[in-house]
Structures are given as structure tokens and as C-alpha cells.
PLY file of the C-alpha trace (Angstrom):
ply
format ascii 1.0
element vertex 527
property float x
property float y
property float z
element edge 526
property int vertex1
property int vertex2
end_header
-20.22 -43.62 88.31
-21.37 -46.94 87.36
-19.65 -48.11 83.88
-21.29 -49.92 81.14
-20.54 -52.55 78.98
-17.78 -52.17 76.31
-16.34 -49.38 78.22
-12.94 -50.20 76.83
-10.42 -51.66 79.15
-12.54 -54.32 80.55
-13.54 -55.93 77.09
-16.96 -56.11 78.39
-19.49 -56.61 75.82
-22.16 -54.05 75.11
-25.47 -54.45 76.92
-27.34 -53.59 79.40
-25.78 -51.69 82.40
-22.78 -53.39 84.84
-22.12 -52.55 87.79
-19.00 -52.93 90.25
-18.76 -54.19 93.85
-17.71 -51.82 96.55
-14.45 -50.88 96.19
-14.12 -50.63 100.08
-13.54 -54.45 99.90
-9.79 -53.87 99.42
-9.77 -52.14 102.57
-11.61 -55.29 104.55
-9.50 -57.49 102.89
-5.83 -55.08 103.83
-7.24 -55.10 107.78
-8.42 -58.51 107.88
-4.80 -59.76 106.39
-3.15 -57.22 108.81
-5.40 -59.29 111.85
-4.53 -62.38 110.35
-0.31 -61.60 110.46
-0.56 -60.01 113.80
-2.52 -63.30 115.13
0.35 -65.46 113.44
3.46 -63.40 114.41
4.04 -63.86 117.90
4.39 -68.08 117.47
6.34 -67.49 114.26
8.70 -65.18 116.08
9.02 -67.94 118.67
9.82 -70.65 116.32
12.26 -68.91 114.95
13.92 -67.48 117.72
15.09 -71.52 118.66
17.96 -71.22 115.53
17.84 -67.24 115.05
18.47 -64.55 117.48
14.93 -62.94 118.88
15.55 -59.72 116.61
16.52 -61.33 113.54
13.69 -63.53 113.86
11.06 -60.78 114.61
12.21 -59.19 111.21
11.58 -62.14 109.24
8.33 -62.44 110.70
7.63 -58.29 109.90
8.83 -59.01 106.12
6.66 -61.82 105.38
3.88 -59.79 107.62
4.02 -57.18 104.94
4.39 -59.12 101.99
1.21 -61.04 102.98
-0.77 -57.91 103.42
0.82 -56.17 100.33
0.13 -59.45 97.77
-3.10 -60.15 99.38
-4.78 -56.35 98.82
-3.37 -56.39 95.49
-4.96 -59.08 94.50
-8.18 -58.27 96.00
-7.94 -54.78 94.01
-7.56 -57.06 90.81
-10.23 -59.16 91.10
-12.70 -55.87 92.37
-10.96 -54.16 89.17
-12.14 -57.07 86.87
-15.64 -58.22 88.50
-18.61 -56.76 87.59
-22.71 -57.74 87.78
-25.93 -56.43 86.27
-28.90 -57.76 86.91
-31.40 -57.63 83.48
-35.01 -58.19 82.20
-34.26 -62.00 82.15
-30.89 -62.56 83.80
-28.40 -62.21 87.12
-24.87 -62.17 85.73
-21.28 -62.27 87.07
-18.19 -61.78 85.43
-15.02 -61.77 87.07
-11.59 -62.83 86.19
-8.08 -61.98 84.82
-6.13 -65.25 83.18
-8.61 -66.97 83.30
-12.38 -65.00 82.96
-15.64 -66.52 84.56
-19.13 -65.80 83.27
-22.05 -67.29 84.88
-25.41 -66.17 84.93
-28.68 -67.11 86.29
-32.36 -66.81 85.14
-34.21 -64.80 87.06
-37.43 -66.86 86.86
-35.08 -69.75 88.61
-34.01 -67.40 91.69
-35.32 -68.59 94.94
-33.06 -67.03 97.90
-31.24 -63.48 98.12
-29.51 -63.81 101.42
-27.62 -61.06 103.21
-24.34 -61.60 105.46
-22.34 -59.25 106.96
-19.41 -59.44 109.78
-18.48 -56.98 112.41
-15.90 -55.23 109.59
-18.57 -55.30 106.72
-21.44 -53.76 109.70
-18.33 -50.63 110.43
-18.46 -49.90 106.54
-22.05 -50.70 105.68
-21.61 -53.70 103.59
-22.98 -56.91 103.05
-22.28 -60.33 101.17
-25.08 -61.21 98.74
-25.74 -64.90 97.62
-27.82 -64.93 94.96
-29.41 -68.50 94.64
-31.75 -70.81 92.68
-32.03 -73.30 95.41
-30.75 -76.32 93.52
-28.17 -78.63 95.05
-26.16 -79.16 91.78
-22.91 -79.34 94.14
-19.88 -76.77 93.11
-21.69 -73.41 93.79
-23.03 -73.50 90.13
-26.47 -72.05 91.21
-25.43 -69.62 92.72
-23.91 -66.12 92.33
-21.64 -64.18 95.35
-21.44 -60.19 95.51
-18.82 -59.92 97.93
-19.05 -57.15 99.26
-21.53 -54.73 98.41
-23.35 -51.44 100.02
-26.35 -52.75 102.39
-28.69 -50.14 100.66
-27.79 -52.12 97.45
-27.84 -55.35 98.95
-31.62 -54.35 99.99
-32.73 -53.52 96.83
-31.54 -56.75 95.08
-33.13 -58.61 97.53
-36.27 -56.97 96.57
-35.80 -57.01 92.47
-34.56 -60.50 92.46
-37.78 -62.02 94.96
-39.98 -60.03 92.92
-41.30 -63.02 90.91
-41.81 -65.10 94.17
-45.00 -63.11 95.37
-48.12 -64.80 95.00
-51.06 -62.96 94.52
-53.98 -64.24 96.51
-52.35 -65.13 99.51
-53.99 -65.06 102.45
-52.05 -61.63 104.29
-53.70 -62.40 107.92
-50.82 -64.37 108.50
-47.97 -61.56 107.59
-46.15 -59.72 110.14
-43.29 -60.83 112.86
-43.92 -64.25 113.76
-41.42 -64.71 116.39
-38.88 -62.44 117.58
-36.33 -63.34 120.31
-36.70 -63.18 123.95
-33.45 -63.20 125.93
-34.21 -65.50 128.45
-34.11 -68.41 126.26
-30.59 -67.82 126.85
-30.65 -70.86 129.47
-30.81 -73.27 127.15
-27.36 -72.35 125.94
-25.53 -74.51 128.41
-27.20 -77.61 128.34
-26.54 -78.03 124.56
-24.23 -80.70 123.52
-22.32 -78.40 122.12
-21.15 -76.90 126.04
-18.58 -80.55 126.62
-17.25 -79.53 123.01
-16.32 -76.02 123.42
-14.77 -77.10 127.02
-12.77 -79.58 125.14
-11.48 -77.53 122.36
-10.78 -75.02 125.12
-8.61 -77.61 126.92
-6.51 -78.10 123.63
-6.28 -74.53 122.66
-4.70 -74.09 126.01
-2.16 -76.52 125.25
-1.67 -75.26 121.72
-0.39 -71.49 122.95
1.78 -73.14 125.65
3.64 -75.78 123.22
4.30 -71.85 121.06
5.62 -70.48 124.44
7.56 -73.68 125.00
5.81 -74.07 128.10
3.29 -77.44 127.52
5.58 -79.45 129.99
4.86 -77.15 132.50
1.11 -76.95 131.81
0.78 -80.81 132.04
3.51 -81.03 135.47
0.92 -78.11 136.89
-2.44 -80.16 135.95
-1.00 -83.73 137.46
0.52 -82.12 140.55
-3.24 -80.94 141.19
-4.44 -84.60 140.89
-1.61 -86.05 142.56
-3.48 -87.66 145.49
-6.40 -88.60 143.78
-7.10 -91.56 142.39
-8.20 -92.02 138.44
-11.40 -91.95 138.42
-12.12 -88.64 140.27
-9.21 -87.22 138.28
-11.72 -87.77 135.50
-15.16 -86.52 136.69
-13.39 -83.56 137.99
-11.89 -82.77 134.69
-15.38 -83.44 132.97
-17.46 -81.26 135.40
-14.72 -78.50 134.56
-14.88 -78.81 130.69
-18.41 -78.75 131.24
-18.62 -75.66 132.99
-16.03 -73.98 130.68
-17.72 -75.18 127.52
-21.07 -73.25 129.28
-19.44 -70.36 129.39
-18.72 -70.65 125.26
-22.16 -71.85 124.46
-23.46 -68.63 126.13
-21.22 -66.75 123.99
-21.70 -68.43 120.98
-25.15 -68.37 121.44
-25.51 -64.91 121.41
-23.30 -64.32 118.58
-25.64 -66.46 117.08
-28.89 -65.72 117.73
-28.93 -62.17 118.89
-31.62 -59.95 117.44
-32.88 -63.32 115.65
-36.48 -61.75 113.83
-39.02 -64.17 112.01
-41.32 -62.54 110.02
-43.93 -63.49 106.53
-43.32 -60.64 104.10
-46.48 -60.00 101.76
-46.60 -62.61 98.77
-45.44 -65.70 101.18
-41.89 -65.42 102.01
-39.93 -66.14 105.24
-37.79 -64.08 106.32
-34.95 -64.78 108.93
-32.67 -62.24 110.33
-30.32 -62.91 113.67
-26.68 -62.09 114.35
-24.88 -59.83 116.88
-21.30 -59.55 115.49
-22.28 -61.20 112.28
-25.82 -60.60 110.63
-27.46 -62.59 108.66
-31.08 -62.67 106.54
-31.99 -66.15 104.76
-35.06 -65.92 103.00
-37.41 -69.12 102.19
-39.81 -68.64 99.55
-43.10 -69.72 101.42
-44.21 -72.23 98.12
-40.88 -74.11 98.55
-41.79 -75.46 102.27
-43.10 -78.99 102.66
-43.06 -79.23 106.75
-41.14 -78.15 109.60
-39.50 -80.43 112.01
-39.18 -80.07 115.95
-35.76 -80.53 117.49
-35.28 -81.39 120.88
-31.62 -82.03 122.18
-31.87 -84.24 124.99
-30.70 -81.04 127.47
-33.39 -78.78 125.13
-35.76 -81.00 125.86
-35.37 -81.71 129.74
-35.77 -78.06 129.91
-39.39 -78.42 127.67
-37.90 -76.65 125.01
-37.53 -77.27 121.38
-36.12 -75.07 117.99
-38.19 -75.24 114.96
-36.54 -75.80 111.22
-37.85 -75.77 108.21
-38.25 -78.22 105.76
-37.91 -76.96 102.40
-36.45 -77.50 98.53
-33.21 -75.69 98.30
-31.74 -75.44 101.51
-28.66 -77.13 101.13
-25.01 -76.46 102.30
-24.46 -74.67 99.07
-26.10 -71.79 100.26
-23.60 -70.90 102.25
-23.90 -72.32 105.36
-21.62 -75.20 106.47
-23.06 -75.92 109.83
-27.15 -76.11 108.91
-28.53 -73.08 110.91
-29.58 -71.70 107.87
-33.11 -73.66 108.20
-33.44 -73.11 111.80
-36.68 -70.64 111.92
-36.46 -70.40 115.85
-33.74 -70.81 117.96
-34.73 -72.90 121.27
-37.42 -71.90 122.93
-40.14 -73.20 125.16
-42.19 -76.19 123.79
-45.44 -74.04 123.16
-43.92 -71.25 121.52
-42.11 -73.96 118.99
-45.99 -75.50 118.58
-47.17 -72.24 118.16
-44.42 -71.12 115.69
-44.53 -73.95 114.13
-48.54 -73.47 113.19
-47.83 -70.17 112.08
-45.20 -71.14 109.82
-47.48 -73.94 108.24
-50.63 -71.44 108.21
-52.45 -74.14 109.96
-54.56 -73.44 113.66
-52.59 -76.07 115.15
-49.00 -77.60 114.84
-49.45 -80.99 113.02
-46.26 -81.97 115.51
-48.51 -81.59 118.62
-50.87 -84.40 116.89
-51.26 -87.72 118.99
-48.95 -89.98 116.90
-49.55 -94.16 116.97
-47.05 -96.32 119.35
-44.82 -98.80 118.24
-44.87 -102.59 118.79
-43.06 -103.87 122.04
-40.31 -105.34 119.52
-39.19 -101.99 118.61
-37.74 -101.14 122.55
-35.92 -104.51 122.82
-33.77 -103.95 119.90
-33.20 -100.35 121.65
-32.25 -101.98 124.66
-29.98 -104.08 123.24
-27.76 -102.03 121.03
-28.13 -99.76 123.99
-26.52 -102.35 126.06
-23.77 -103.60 123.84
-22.56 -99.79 122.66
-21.93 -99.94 126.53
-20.46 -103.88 127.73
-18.37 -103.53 124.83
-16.11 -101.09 125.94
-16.31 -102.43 128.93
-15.31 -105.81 128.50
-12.14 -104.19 126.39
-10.94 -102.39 129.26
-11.61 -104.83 131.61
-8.95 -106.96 129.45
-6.63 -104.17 129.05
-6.97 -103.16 132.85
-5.95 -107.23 133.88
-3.19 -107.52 131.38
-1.68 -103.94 130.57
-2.60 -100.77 133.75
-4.76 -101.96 136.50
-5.80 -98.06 136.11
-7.74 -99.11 133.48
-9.66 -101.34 136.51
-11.32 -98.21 137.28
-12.56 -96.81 134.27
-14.24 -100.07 133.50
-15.83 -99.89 136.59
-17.30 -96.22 136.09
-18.64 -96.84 132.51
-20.56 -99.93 133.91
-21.67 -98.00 136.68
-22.41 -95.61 135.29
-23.20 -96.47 131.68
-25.88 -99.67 132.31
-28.42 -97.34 133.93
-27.94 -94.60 131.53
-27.79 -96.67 128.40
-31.28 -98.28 129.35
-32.59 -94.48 130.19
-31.80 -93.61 127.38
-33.20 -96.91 125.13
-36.71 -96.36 127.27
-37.00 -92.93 126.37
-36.03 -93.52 122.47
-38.60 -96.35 122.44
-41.10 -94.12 124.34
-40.23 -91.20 121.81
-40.98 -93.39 118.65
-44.49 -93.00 116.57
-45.94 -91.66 113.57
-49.70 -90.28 111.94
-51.52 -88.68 110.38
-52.69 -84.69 110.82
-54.63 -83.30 107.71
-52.30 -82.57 105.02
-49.06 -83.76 106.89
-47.44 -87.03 107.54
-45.81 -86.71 111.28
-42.87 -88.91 112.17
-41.30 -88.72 115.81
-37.84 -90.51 116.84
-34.54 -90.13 118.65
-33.88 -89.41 122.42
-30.22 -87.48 122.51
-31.70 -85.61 119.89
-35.52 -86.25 119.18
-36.68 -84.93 115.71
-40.61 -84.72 115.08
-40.86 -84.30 111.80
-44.33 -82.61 109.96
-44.12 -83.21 106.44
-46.75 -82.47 103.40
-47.91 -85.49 101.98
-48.56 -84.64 98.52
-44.69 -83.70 99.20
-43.45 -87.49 99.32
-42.61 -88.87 96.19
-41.79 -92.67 96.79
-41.34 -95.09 99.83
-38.58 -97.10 100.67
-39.21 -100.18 102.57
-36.32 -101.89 104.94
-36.60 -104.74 107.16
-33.14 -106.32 107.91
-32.67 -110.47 108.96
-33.66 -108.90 113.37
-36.57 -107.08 111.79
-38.28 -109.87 110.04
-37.94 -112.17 112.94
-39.52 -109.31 115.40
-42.13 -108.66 112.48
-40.69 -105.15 112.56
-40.12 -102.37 109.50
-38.57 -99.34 108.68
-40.41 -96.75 106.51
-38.73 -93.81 104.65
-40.54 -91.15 103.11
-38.36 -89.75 100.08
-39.12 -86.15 99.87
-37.11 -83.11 97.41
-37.20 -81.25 100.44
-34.74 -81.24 104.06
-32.89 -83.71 104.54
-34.47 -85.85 101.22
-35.85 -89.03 103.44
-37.88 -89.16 106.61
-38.00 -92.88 108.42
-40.41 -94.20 110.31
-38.58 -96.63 112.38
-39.15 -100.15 113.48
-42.91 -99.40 112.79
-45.39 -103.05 112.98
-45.25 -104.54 109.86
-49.28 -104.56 108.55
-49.66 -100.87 111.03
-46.36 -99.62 108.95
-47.60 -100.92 105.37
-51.43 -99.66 105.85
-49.99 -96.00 107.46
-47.83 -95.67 104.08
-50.33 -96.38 101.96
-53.11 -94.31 103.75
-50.94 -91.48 104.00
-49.95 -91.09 100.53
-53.02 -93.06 98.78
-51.63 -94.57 95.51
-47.90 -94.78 95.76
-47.42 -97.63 97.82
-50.44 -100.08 96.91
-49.77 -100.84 93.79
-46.75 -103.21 95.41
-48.41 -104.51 97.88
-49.78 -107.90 97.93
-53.50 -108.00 98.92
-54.63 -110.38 101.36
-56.30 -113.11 100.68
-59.55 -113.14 102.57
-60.20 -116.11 105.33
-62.14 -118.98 104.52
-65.54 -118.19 106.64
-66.71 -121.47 108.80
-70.09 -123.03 107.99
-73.00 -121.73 108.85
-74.25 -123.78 112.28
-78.27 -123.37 113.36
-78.98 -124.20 116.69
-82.55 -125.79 117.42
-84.41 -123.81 119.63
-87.69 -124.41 121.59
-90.65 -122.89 120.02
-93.11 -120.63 121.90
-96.58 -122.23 122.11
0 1
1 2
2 3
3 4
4 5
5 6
6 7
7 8
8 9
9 10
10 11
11 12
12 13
13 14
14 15
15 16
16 17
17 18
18 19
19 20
20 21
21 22
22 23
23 24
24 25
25 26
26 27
27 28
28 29
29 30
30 31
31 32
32 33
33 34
34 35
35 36
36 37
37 38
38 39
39 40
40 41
41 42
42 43
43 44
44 45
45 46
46 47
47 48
48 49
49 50
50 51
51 52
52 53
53 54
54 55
55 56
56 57
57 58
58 59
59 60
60 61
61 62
62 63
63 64
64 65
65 66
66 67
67 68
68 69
69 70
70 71
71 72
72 73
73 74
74 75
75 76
76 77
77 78
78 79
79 80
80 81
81 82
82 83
83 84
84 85
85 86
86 87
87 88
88 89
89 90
90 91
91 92
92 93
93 94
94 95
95 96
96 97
97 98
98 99
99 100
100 101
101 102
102 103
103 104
104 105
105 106
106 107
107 108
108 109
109 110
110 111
111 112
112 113
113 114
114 115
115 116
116 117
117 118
118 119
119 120
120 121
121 122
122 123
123 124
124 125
125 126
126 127
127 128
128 129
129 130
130 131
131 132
132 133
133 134
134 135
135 136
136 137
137 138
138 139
139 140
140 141
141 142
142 143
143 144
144 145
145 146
146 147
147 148
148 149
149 150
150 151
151 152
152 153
153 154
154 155
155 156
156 157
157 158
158 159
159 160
160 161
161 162
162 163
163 164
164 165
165 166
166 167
167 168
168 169
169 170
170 171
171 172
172 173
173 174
174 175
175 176
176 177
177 178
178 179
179 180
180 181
181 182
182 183
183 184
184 185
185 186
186 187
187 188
188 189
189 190
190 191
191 192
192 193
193 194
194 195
195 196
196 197
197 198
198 199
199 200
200 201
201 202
202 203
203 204
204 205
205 206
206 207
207 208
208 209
209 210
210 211
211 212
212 213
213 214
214 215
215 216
216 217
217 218
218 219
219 220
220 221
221 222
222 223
223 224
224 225
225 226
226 227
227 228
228 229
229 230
230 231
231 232
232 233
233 234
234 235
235 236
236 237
237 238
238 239
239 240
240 241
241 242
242 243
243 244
244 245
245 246
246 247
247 248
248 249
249 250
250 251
251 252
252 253
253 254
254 255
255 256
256 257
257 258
258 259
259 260
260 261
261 262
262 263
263 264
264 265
265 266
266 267
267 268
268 269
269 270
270 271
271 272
272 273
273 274
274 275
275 276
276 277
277 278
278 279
279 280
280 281
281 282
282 283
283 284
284 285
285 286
286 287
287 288
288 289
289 290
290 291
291 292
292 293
293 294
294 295
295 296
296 297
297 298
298 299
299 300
300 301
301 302
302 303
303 304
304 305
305 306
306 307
307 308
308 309
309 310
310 311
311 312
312 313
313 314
314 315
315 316
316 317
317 318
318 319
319 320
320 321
321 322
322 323
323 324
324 325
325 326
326 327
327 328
328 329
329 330
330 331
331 332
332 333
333 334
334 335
335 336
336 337
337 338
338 339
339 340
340 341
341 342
342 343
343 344
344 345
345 346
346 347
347 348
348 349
349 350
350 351
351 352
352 353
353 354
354 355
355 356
356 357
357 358
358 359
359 360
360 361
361 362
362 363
363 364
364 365
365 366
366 367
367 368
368 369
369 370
370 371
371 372
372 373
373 374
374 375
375 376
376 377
377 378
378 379
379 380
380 381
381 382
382 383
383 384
384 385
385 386
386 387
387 388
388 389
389 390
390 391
391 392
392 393
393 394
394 395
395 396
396 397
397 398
398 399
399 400
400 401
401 402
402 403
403 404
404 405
405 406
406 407
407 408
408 409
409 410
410 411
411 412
412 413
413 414
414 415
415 416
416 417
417 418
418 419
419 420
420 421
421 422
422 423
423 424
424 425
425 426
426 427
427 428
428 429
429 430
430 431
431 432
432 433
433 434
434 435
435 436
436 437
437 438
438 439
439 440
440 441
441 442
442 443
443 444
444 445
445 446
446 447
447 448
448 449
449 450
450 451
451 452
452 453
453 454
454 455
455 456
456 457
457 458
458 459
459 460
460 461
461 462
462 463
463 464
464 465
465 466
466 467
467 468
468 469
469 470
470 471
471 472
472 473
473 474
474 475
475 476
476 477
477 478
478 479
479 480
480 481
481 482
482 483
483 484
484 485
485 486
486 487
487 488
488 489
489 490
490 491
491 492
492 493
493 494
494 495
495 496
496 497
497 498
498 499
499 500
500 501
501 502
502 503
503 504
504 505
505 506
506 507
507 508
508 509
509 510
510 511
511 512
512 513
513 514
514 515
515 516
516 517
517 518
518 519
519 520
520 521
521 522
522 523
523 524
524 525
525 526
């Protein structure tokens, strides 16, 4: 039974109707505590076991197992005892809180996402985590509100109540339906992430982590250099790097799926887009439709080798405050081939064709030789330093020099070509399109009547190369778009023709050139 306000105990005002979470969250929170102790007992029991004997030490570790698990659900039960929500004519509220008692509420009218999270345990019990929020980046969580957990039949229906106000009437419904939905081959473009060197990494040092517990990390690193005994340095390190690599792969493939398994993209009716993906965790973001001001095509330097590309969205109120830390929470479609981002990408923006497929304007030659030569001293730098330390300190060192210039010159300048190559910027109907990067290129489609103000840069290198930068300040994404190392008349006439009236007031016009005199030139006359 649901209880109401005043209903005694709680010292809840009288009101409209309050309701609890589900009180199945004590039980999540007991078994993930119980994981969490049975993760962390075997090392304790082997710390311990260095100045106790093995038993002794194992029931230590039990005690302070069951303590954890004890004080933890308690606690949980407390705070599900004393939280409570209701959801009224004008207002989401919370209240939770023992010593010290939170309130915090939220206009409706100010709600802009309801999304839906839920992690293997939650999926077993048929719960989910709502964040309620209003799509404001005050900073602190203060606009927005956490249900954690409740039913996903409940979850569903506040999802619908609270983005209620959001549908537009008069919106064009051609449009509605599953946009994208995922197809599992895109799977090979797992591995050539950046992310694959990463994973092989951290797998490399959570290898040594569980052997220093076991007291066996000497061993480990004895077993690794006897394998590279007779080699010299530098193929000790390529082969270590091509293993990483292909251990890292193996994660990304992993992680990918966890990630993007059953991803779904879909326009519900009234204009709002809807993304659901997740194998062992499941999530649904929602982007009100009115709150998008672009969409940007990412291509990872791997991604893009491939012709692939992932599609995010650029929109007000999709900041880390809505819960999550690592950004895919505007990603609208995982990687995917280049034409099905375009396409996507149209869809998204209503439009018949992707304003980032739009032939964009080149830069000025000046632009690729200041790419080429940070390109070039990110690289001789290094170089040079362990060339010193190599003469005066471990010829070793000798080596490694002499594989980074190797192999770092050519790739460097690749890589300055193709940013220089990448760089360039228009105009396609209602969107200003920037383009830039080459490890990871970023073409960017963004409304124009969303900019609100330029920013103009040219440092002491630009002015001498008669080069700019451009940034387009937008409430939206990331909050600034550049357009880098743009001409500097091209750069100052694009700004102003793209958003008429915000830039031209600060520009100086030119003075018009002095025309030369008039000259007539005799000519014979016909008889």
C-alpha cells in the first residue's frame, strides 16, 4: 500500500500522495556488498597471513566481511525507510533523510530527460534507476532527482507523465518510428578503437596487481624477461605492443557489446529521441527533439580507415550531470558505416540530406605548415632527449631513439597531411558545418540561429601566416565549435554570412580602392 503524507512516523506533511521506492533495493544492496567482500577477501586474507597465522587471518577477514554486509543493508533499509517521492500537478519531489532531511523538488514544466538504467541485478528483479532531469548544468546534481531503484513498470510510466509536456503538437509524424537499430557486424570496428592499446595495458597491470597479492610479481617479471632474454630492446618492445594490442581487442569486443548491444534509435510521437542499448546493463536516454541544435560525426582515426563513423548529438542539457561520466550518453549511433551515419544523421535533423556530407571550403596552405611543424617537434623532441640520455646514461636508450625517428617522422607528417586535408567549414541551409582533427576527426553540423556569439583568436604565428581561429559559442554540446586556422578575410566573411548580424557590427569595413583615371584611346574612324 502506498502511504500518504502525514502518515505519522515519517513527519511527512499532508498533501498529495507519496510514494516509496522498491523495497527490494535492500536486497541489491545485501548481494552486491556480499560480491564486493568476497572480491576483497582473498588479498586481505593474504596480507594478513604475512604477521597472522592463515586461519586467524581468514577470520578477521569473515568478521569484517559480515560487518560490512550487516552495516551496509542497514543502512540502505534506513534511507528506503525514510525516502519517499510523488510526483504532483506542478511538481517532482524527493525527500529522503534521517539526521539530516533533504527536500528537493523540481517543476515539472522544467523537466527535460527521464532516463532509465538498470544492471544485470536490477534486470533479475525488474528494477530500474530513474534520473529525473531538467537538463541544466548547474554542477552538484541540483537539477536533478534519482529513484534508485524502482519497479520498471513504474519507471515506464514516469517516463511517460513526466515527458508529457515535451510533445509538440504539429509535428511532422512521417519521420517517427525506429531510426536505426543495431546490426552486429559493426562489431569490427571494436578493435581498431583507441580504446583496444588501453584495455591491453590495464590488462598488463591488473596482471601484476593479483600477483604482487599472491606474492608472486617477482616471478611474473623473472618469467616475462627470461622470454626476451636474447632479444634486443627494441623488438622486446614491438612485441610487447603487438600483444597489448591484441589483448586490448579482445576487451574492446567485450566492452563493446556490453555497450552497445540491443542499441534501438527511435522518434516517439511529439519529437523526442529515444535511445535504448545495453546487454548486461540497459540503458534509455531520452533527448527532447526541440533541445537539438546539430549532430556531429566522429571518426576515430581506426573508425575512419574502416569508412565508418558514430553520430552524437548536439543538444542543451547533456552534460555529465546526467549521469554519465564517460559521454556516451549523446552518442545516437554507435559506429557504423559512413552512409548509414549520413543517413542517420539526416534523419535525426529531419532534413533530406546530412548537412555533414556538404562540400565544406579548404583552408589556406598556411594552415598545413603549422601542422607539420608541431607535428614534427611533438616527435624530434623526444627524440633529441633520448638521444642525450642514451649517450650519457643506457646506450639502450640508443635504440628507442632510433625507432621513434624511424618510425615517428613518417607518421607524424601522415598524420599533419591528413589533419590539414581534414580541415574546412560552410555553409548547408540552416547549419553551420565545421570539419577538423585526424586521430579523431569531428564534423560538426550545427544550427545557426543556435550560435550566440563568436570568438575570434589569432596568436603572434597566426598573424604572421594571415591565419585565424573561429569559435562558434553555442548553449548546446560541448558550448564552442572552432573553425581552425581558417584565412583571415574567408574566416571573417564565413562568420558573418553564417550568422548575419552578430559579427559585423565589429568588423571594420573596408575602405574601397581609389579607381585609376579614366584613359580614352584614339581610334581610327570608319569612313
Amino acid at each position: 500500500m502506498t502511504p500518504r503524507e502525514g502518515a505519522g512516523s515519517d513527519g511527512i506533511p499532508e498533501g498529495p500522495e507519496w510514494r516509496r521506492l522498491d523495497r527490494r533495493t535492500v536486497l541489491v544492496t545485501a548481494a552486491v556488498l556480499t560480491g564486493v567482500a568476497s572480491g576483497g577477501a582473498v588479498p586481505a586474507v593474504l596480507a594478513l597471513s604475512t604477521a597472522l597465522p592463515w586461519w586467524r587471518a581468514a577470520a578477521w577477514v569473515l568478521v569484517g566481511a559480515v560487518l560490512l554486509v550487516a552495516c551496509g543493508t542497514v543502512a540502505d533499509h534506513v534511507r528506503w525507510r525514510r525516502t519517499r517521492y510523488r510526483i504532483g500537478a506542478e511538481r517532482a519531489e524527493l525527500r529522503t533523510g534521517l539526521l539530516l532531511v533533504k527536500r528537493r523538488s523540481l517543476a515539472r514544466a522544467r523537466i527535460r530527460t527521464v532516463d532509465l538504467t538498470a544492471h544485470p541485478l536490477l534486470r533479475v528483479l525488474g528494477l530500474v534507476r530513474v534520473r529525473i532531469g531538467t537538463g541544466e548544468n548547474t554542477g552538484g546534481g541540483e537539477s536533478t532527482l534519482a529513484l534508485d531503484p524502482v519497479t520498471r513498470a513504474e519507471g515506464e510510466r514516469l517516463r511517460r507523465v513526466l515527458l508529457a509536456h515535451t510533445v509538440r503538437d504539429g509535428v511532422d509524424g512521417r519521420h517517427d518510428g525506429l531510426l536505426a537499430t543495431l546490426d552486429p557486424r559493426w562489431i569490427r570496428y571494436a578493435p581498431v578503437s583507441f580504446l583496444a592499446p588501453l584495455l591491453g595495458c590495464a590488462a598488463a597491470g591488473g596482471v601484476l596487481q593479483v600477483s604482487e597479492w599472491f606474492g608472486a610479481q617477482a616471478a611474473v617479471i623473472e618469467w616475462a624477461g627470461e622470454r626476451f632474454e636474447d632479444a634486443s630492446l627494441l623488438w622486446a618492445i614491438v612485441v610487447l605492443v603487438l600483444l597489448a594490442t591484441a589483448v586490448g581487442a579482445v576487451g574492446a569486443l567485450g566492452l563493446w557489446t556490453g555497450m552497445w548491444w540491443n542499441h534501438r534509435l527511435e522518434r516517439e510521437p511529439g519529437g523526442t529521441l529515444r535511445v535504448r542499448r545495453g546487454l548486461f546493463t540497459t540503458r534509455s536516454v531520452s533527448i527532447e527533439e526541440r533541445r537539438l541544435r546539430g549532430v556531429e560525426i566522429v571518426e576515430p582515426l581506426g573508425v575512419r580507415l574502416c569508412r565508418a563513423a558514430r553520430v552524437d548529438a548536439v543538444a542543451t542539457g547533456l552534460t555529465h550531470d546526467d549521469g554519465d561520466r564517460h559521454g556516451e550518453h549523446k552518442t545516437l549511433l554507435p559506429p557504423a558505416p559512413r552512409a548509414i551515419a549520413d543517413r542517420v544523421a539526416a534523419q535525426v535533423l529531419r532534413e533530406p540530406v546530412s548537412p555533414t556530407s556538404a562540400p565544406l571550403i579548404g583552408h589556406p596552405r598556411a594552415a598545413r605548415a603549422r601542422r607539420l611543424r608541431r607535428a614534427l617537434g611533438g616527435v624530434l623532441l623526444p627524440v633529441a632527449v633520448l638521444t642525450v640520455l642514451g649517450a650519457s646514461v643506457a646506450s639502450g636508450l640508443l635504440d628507442v631513439a632510433l625507432l621513434c625517428a624511424l618510425a615517428g617522422v613518417p607518421l607524424a607528417v601522415l598524420l599533419a597531411l591528413d589533419a590539414y586535408r581534414g580541415l574546412g567549414h560552410g555553409v548547408s541551409g540552416a547549419y553551420l558545418v565545421t570539419r577538423s582533427g585526424s586521430l579523431r576527426r569531428g564534423t560538426v553540423a550545427l544550427r545557426r540561429d543556435g550560435v550566440i556569439g563568436w570568438t575570434v583568436r589569432q596568436t603572434y604565428f597566426q598573424r604572421r601566416a594571415g591565419l585565424l581561429t573561429l569559435t562558434a559559442t553555442t548553449a548546446a554540446g560541448s558550448g564552442a565549435y572552432a573553425v581552425l586556422d581558417t584565412g583571415e578575410g574567408e574566416g571573417l566573411a564565413f562568420a558573418d554570412a553564417a550568422v548575419p548580424g552578430l559579427l559585423g557590427p565589429f568588423l571594420e569595413p573596408v575602405p574601397p580602392t581609389k579607381a585609376p583615371p579614366a584613359t580614352t584611346e584614339a581610334r581610327p574612324t570608319e569612313r
